[in-house]
C-alpha positions in Angstrom: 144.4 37.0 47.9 142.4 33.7 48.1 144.4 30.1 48.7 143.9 29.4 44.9 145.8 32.8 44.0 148.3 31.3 46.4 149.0 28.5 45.1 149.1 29.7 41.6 152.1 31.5 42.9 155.8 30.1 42.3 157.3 28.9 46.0 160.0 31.7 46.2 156.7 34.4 46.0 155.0 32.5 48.0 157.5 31.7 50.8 157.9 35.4 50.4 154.5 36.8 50.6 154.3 34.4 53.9 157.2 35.8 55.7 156.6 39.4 54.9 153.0 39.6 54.9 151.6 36.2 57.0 151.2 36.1 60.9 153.0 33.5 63.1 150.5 31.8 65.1 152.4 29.0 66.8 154.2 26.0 66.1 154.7 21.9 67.0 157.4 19.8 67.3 158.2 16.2 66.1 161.6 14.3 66.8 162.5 15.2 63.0 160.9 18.2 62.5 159.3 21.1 63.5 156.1 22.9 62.1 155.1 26.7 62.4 151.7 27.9 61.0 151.2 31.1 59.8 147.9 32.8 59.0 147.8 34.2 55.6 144.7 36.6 54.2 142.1 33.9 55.2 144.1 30.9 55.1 146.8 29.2 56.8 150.1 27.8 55.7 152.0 25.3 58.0 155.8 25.2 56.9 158.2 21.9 58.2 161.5 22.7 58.8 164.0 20.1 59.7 165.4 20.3 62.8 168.9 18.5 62.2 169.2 20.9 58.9 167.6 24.1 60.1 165.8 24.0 56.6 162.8 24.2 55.1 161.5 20.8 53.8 157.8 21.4 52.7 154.7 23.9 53.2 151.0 23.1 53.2 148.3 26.2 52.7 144.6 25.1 54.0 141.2 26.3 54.8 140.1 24.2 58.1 140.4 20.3 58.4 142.7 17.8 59.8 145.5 20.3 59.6 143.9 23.1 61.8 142.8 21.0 64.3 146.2 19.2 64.9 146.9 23.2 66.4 143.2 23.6 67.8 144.8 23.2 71.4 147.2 25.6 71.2 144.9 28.7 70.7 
């Protein structure tokens, strides 16, 4: 599956193709939030879940960039 075919995808088969399928790589945290990337076919997919909530808020799927290299240091 490429990212395009991802994203083409509604968010409950996504969020469920990631979960069942993607690998945990690591994760950050920020006082609101907290981030865990997964690695997905050959892309990745960074989720936010809100810490106060224990919910997800968004999800971003990527290539490389700005995103990747925010977790460069923790690989």
């Amino acid at each position: 599956m490429t990212l395009y075919e991802f994203k083409l995808l509604l968010d409950e088969e996504q969020y469920r193709l990631l979960f069942n399928k993607g690998d945990f790589l690591t994760y950050r945290l920020e006082p609101n939030s907290r981030f865990a990337l997964y690695a997905l076919e050959k892309f990745f997919v960074e989720v936010e879940y809100n810490r106060k909530n224990n919910k997800i808020v968004n999800k971003v799927s990527f290539v490389s960039g700005e995103k990747l290299d925010i977790y460069s240091s923790k690989f």
